[in-house]
C-alpha positions as CSV (number, residue, x, y, z in Angstrom):
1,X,-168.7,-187.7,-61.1
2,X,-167.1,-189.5,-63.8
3,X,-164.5,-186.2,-64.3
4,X,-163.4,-187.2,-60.1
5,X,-163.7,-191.2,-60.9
6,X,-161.0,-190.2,-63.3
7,X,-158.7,-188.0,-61.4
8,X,-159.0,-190.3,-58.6
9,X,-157.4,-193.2,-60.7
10,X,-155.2,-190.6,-61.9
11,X,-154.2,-189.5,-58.4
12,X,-153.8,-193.7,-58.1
13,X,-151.3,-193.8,-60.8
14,X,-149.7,-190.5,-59.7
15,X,-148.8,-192.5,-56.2
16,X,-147.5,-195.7,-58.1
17,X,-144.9,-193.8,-59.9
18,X,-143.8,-191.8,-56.8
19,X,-143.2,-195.7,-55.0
20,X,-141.6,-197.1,-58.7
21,X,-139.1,-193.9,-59.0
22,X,-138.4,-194.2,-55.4
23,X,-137.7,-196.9,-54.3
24,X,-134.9,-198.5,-57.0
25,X,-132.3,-197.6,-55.5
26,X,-131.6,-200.3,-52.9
27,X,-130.9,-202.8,-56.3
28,X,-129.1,-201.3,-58.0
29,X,-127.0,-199.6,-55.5
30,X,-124.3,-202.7,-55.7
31,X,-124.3,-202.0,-59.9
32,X,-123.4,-198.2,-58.7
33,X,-120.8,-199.5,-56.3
34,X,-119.1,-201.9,-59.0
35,X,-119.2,-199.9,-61.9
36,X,-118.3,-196.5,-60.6
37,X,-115.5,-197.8,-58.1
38,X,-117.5,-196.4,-55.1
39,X,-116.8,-197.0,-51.4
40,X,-119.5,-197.8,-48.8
41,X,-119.6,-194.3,-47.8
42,X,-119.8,-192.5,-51.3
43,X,-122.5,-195.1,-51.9
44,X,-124.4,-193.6,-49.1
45,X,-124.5,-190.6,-50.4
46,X,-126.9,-191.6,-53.1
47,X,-129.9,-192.2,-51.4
48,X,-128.8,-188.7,-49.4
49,X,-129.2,-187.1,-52.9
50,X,-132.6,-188.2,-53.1
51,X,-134.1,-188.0,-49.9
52,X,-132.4,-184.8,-48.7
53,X,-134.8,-183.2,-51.1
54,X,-137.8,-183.8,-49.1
55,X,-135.9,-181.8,-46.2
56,X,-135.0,-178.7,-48.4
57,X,-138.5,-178.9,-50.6
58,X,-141.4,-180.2,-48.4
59,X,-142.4,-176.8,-47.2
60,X,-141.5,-174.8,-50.1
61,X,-144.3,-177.3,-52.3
62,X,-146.7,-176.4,-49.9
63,X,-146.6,-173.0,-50.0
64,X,-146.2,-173.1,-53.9
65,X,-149.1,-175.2,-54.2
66,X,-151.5,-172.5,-52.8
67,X,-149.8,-169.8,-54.7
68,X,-150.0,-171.5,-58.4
69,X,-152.6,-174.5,-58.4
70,X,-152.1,-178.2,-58.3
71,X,-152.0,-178.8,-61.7
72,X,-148.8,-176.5,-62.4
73,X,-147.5,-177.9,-59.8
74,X,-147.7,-181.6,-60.6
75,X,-146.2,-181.0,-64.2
76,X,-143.3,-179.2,-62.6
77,X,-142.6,-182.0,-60.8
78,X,-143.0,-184.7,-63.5
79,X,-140.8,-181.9,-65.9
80,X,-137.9,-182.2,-62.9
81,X,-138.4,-185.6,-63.1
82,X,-137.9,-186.0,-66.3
83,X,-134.8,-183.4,-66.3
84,X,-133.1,-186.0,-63.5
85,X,-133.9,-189.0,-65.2
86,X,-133.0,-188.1,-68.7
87,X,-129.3,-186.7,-67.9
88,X,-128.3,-189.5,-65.9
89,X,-129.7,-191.8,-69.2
90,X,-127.6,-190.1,-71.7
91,X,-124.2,-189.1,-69.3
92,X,-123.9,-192.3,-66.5
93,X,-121.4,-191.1,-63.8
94,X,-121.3,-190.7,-59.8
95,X,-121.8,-187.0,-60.0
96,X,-124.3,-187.0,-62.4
97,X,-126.4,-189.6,-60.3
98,X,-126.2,-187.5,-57.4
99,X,-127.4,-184.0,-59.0
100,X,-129.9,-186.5,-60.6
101,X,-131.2,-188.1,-57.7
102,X,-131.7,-185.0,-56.1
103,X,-133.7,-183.5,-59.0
104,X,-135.7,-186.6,-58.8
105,X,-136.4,-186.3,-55.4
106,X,-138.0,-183.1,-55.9
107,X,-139.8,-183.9,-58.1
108,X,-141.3,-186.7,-55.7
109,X,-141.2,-184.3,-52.6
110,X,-143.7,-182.1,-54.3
111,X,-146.1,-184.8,-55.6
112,X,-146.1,-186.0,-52.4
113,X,-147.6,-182.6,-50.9
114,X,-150.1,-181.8,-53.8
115,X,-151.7,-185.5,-54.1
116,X,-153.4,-186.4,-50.5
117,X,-155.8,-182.5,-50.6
118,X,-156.3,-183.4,-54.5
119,X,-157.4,-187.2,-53.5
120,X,-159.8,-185.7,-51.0
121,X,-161.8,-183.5,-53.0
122,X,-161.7,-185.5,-55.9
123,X,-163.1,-188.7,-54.5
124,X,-165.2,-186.9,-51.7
125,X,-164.6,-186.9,-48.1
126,X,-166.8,-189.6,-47.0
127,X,-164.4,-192.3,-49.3
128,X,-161.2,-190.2,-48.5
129,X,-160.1,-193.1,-46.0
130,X,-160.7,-195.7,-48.8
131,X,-159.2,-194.4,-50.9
132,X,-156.0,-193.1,-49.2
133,X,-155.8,-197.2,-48.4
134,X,-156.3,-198.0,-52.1
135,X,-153.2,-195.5,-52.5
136,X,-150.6,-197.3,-50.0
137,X,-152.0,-200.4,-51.9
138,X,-150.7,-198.8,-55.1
139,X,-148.0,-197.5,-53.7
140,X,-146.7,-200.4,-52.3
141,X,-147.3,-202.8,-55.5
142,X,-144.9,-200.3,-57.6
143,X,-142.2,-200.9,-54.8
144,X,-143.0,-204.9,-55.4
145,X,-142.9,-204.4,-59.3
146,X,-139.9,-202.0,-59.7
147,X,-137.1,-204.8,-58.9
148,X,-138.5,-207.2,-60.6
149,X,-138.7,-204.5,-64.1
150,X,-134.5,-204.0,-62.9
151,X,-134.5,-207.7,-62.6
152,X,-135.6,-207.9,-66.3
153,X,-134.2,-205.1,-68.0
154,X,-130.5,-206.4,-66.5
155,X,-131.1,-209.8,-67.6
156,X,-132.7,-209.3,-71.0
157,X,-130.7,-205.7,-72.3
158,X,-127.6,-206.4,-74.6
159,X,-129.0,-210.0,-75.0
160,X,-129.9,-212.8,-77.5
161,X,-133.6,-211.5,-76.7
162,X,-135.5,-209.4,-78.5
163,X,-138.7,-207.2,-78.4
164,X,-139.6,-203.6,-79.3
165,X,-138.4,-202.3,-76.3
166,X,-135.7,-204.2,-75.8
167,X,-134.6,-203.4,-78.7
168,X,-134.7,-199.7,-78.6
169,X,-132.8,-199.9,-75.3
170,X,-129.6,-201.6,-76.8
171,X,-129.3,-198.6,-79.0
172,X,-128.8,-196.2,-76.2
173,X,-128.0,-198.1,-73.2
174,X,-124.1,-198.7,-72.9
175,X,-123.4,-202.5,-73.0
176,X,-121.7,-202.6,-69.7
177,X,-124.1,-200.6,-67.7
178,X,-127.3,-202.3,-68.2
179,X,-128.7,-201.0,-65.1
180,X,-128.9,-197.2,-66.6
181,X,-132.0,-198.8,-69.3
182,X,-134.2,-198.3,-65.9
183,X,-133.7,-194.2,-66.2
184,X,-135.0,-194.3,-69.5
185,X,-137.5,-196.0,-68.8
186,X,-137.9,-193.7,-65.4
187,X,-137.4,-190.3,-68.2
188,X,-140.2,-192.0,-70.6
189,X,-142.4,-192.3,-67.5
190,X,-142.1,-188.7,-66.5
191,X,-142.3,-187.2,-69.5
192,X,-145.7,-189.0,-70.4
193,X,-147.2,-188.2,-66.8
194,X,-146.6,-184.5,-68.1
195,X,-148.6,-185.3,-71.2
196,X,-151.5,-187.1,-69.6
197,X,-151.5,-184.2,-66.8
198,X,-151.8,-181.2,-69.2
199,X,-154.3,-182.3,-71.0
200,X,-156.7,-183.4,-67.7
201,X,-159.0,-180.9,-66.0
202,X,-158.1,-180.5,-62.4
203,X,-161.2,-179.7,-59.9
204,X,-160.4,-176.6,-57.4
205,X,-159.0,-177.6,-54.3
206,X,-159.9,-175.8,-51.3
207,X,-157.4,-176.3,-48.7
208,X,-158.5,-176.8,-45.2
209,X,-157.3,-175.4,-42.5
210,X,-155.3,-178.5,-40.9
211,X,-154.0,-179.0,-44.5
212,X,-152.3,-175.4,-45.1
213,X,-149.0,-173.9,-43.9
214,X,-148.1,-171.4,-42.4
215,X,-144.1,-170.4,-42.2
216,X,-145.3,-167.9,-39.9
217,X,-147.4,-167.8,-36.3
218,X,-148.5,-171.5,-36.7
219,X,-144.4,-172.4,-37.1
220,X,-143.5,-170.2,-34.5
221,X,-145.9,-172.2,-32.4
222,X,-145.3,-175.3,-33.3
223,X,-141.3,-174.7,-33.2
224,X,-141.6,-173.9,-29.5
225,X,-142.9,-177.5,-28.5
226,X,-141.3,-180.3,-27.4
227,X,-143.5,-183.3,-29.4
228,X,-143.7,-181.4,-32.5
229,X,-139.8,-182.3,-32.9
230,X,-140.2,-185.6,-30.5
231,X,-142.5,-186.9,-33.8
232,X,-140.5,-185.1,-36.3
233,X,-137.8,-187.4,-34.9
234,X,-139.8,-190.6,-35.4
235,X,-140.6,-189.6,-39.2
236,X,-136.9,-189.5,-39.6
237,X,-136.4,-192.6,-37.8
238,X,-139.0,-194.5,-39.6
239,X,-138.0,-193.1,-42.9
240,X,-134.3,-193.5,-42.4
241,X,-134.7,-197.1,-41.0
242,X,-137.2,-198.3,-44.1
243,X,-134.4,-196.9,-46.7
244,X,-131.4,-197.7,-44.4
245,X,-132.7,-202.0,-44.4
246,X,-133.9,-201.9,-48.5
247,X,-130.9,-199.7,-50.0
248,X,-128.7,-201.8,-48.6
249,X,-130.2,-205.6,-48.6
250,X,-128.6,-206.0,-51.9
251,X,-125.4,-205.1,-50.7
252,X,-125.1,-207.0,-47.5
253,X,-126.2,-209.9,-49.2
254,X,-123.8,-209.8,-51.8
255,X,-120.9,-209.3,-50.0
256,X,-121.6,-211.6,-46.7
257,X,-123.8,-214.3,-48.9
258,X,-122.1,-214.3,-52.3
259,X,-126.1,-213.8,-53.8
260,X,-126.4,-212.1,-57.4
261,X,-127.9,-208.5,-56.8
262,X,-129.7,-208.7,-60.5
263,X,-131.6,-211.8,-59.4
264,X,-131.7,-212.6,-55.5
265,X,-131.1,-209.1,-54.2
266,X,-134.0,-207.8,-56.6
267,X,-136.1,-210.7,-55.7
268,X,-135.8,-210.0,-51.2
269,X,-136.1,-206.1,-52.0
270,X,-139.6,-207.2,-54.1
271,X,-140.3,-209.2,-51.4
272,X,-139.6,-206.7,-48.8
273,X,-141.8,-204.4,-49.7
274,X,-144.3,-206.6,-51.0
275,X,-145.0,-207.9,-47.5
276,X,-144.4,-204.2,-46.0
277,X,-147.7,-203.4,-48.3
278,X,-149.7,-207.1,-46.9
279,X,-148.7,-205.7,-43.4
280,X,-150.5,-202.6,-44.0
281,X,-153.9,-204.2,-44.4
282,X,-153.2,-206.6,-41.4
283,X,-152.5,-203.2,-39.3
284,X,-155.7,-201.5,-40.7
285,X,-157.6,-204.8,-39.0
286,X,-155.0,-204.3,-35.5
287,X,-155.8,-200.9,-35.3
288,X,-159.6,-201.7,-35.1
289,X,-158.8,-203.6,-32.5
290,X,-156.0,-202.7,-30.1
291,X,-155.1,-198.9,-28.8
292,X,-152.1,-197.4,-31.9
293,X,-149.4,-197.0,-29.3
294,X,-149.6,-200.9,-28.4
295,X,-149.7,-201.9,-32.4
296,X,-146.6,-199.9,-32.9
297,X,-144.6,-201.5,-30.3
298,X,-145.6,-204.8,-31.4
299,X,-144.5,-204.2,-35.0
300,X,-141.3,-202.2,-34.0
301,X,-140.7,-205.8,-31.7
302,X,-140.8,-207.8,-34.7
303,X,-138.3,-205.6,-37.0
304,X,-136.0,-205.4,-34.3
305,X,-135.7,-209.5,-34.4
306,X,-136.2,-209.4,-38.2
307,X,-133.0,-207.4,-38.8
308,X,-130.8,-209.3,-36.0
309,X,-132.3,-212.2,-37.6
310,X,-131.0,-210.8,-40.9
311,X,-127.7,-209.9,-40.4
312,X,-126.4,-212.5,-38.2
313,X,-128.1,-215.8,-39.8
314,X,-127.6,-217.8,-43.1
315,X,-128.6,-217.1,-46.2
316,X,-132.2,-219.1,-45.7
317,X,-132.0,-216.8,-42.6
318,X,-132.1,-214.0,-44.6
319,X,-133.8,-214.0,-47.5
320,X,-136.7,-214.8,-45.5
321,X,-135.9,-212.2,-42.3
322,X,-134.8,-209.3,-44.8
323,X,-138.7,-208.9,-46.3
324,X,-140.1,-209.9,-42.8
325,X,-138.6,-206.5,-41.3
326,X,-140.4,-204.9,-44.1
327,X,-144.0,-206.6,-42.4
328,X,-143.7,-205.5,-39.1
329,X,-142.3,-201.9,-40.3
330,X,-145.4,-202.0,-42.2
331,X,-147.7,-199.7,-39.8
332,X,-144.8,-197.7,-38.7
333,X,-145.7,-194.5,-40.7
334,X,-148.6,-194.4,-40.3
335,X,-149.0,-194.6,-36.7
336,X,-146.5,-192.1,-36.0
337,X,-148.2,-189.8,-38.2
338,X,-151.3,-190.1,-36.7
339,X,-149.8,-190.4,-33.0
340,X,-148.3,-186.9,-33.9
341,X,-151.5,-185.1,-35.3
342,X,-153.9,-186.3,-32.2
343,X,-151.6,-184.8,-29.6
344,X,-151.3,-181.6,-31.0
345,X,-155.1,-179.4,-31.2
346,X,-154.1,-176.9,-33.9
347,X,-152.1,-176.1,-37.1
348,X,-152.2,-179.8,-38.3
349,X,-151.1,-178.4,-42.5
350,X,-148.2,-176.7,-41.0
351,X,-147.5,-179.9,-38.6
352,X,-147.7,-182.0,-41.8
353,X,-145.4,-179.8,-43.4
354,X,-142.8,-180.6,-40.7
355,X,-143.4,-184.3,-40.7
356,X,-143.3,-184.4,-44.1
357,X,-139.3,-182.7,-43.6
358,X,-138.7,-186.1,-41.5
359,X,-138.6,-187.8,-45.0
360,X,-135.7,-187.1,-45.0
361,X,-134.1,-189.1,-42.5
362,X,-134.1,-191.1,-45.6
363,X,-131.1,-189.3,-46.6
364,X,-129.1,-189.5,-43.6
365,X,-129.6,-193.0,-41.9
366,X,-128.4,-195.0,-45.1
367,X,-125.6,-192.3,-45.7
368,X,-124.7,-193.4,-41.6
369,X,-124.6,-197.1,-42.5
370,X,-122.3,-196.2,-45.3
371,X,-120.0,-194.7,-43.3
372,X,-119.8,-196.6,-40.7
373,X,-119.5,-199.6,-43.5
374,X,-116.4,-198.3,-44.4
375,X,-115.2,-198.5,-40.9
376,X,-116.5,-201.9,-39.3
377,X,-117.9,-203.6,-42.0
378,X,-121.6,-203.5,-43.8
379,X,-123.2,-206.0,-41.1
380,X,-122.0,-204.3,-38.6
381,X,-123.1,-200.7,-39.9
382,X,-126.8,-202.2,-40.3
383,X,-126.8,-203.2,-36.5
384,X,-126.8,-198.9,-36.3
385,X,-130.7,-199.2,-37.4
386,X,-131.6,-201.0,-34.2
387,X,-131.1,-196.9,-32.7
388,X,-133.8,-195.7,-34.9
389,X,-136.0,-198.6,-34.4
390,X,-134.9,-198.0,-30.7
391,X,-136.8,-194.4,-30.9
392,X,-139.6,-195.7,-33.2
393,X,-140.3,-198.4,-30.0
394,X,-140.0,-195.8,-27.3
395,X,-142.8,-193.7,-29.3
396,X,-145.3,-196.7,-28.0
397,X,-144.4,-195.8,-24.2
398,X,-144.7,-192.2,-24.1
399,X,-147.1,-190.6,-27.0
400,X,-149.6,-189.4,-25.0
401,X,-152.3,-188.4,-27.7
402,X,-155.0,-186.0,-27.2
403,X,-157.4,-188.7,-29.2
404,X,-157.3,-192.0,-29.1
405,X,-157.7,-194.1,-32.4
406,X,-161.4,-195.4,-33.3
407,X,-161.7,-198.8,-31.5
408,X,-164.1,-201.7,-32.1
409,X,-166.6,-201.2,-29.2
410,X,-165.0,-198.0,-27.7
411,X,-165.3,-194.6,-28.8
412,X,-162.9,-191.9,-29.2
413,X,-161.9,-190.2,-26.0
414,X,-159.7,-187.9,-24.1
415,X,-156.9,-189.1,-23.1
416,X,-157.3,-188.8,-18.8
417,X,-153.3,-187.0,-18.8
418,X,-154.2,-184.7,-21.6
419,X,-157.7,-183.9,-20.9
């Protein structure tokens, strides 16, 4: 027991570095923009980098997983990590931070497949649902935590301050790039997740069945109908509208408010996802109460407003709409998620696998906004992520699941059209 306490907590940690590797970007994206000369359409192509990875590497993981074990699978990851994180360190430059970004991002895409079986077994079945929460809750205070750490290391690197590791960043962090002390800090990270990782004892992991894939009937399958891609789509909506709003809050409100992206723009993107992780546990209570599909369209309400609200008010506007979107996009995910897997009866592992690919609409929704930046302007780019959030509220009006979710006072069902 105390071998799985520790795993568990390891598993814990494993999810709070995924959240603090990932989700940087949106700060420091108007440093990247600055100091490499970028346009808003090159800069799109950073989060592209990392986020395309999930597309190319989702299903790959999962099939690699079964062939060589978890544990070989999670130092592979923290070693590509590492390999992303380190070059861009020692050799800053646009092409560097995209080949890095990418290598980052697989890295993250296969965490993400190996941790949720591993957290299962290791904690038990009976406290999988506990625990998965006490994992968004970790993984959302790393998104909180990382801009404020930018926040820090921009302010206090190549200054009067000084402390051991401040110190030991000035000697390899070039003075006017301040920003590129958070990939060694990101390389350091990596490198001793590999050390704590290959020294731990891993239990065996059975797979389930709705937890493997299967490239080959269960695809062919699951290729062939309709709501298998209808909910791929909302993973890549939700995915692509939670990146498209943070990677580029900095931005907007630098160039429309005139606010410092080390200070204010850290401080909202904290926020934002500080109250996207609060929403979570307010839509765990929802969800106990009212049917999924009418908590989605409630939430999806409230972003839509949030982001108007955002780009076309003041500054006060703003800094208090910009972190409200990331409530109400706080249950998103998981509802779609769960929406897709209760209206489909078989080959959930493979379906998972194919939701999991919607990550990356990550990649191509901020990359859109770019682009269309450098036609009509950043605020009026952003209005593009009310067509996401468009699909994302449609979701609420036609999912028909099989399963209904677990209500205070009425029990699971058959749905009357699907039974």
């Amino acid at each position: 027991m105390r071998k799985n306490t520790f795993i568990v907590l390891l598993i814990l940690l494993i999810f709070f570095v995924i959240s603090f590797l990932t989700n940087i970007l949106g700060p420091i994206i108007p440093e990247l923009v600055r100091d490499f000369n970028l346009s808003l359409g090159l800069a799109g192509f950073l989060p592209f980098a990392f986020f395309v990875a999930y597309g190319v590497m989702s299903i790959p993981a999962g099939l690699l997983v079964e062939r060589v074990g978890e544990k070989k699978v999670l130092l592979w990851a923290f070693l590509i990590s590492f390999a992303g994180a380190f070059l861009f360190a020692v050799k800053p430059g646009f092409g560097i931070a995209l080949f890095s970004l990418f290598l980052i991002g697989i890295g993250m895409s296969m965490l993400q497949v190996v941790i949720n079986p591993l957290l299962r077994v290791a904690g038990g079945e009976s406290k999988f649902a506990f625990n998965s929460v006490m994992a968004q809750l970790f993984f959302g205070a790393a998104s909180f935590l990382s801009p404020l750490l930018y926040s820090y290391l921009v302010s206090n690197v190549h200054s009067a301050k000084s402390d051991f590791l401040l110190d030991l960043l000035n000697k390899v962090v070039p003075q006017n790039l301040k920003w590129v002390s958070l990939y060694w800090v990101f390389a350091v990270i990596s490198i001793l997740m590999v050390l704590i990782i290959a020294v731990v004892r891993f239990p065996k992991v059975e797979l389930r069945d709705d937890e493997k894939i299967d490239v080959g009937n269960s695809f062919r399958e699951l290729a062939v109908n309709r709501q298998v891609w209808l909910f791929f789509l909302g993973i890549f909506c939700y995915v692509g509208t939670e990146q498209g709003i943070a990677n580029w809050i900095s931005q907007f409100l630098q160039t429309y408010h005139g606010a410092d992206p080390g200070t204010t723009g850290a401080t909202v993107i904290s926020n934002f996802w500080g109250l996207l992780t609060i929403g979570c546990l307010l839509g765990l209570l929802l969800l106990k109460i009212f049917d999924s599909r009418q908590v989605l369209i409630l939430f999806t309400s409230g972003a839509v407003l949030s982001v108007l609200a955002a780009l076309f008010g003041t500054l006060d506007t703003a800094l208090i709409a910009f972190p409200a979107a990331g409530f109400f996009a706080s249950v998103m995910y998981s509802v779609i998620f769960s929406l897709a897997l209760n209206s489909v009866p078989q080959h959930h592992g493979t379906f998972s696998g194919i939701l999991c690919a919607g990550i990356c609409g990550g990649a191509v929704v901020p990359l859109i906004v770019g682009a269309l930046g450098e036609a009509f302007g950043l605020r009026m780019a952003m209005v593009f992520l009310l067509v996401p959030l468009g699909y994302i509220l449609s979701i609420g009006i036609w999912a028909r699941p099989l399963v209904t979710n677990d209500r205070l006072g009425i029990k699971k069902e058959l749905s009357e059209t699907n039974a």
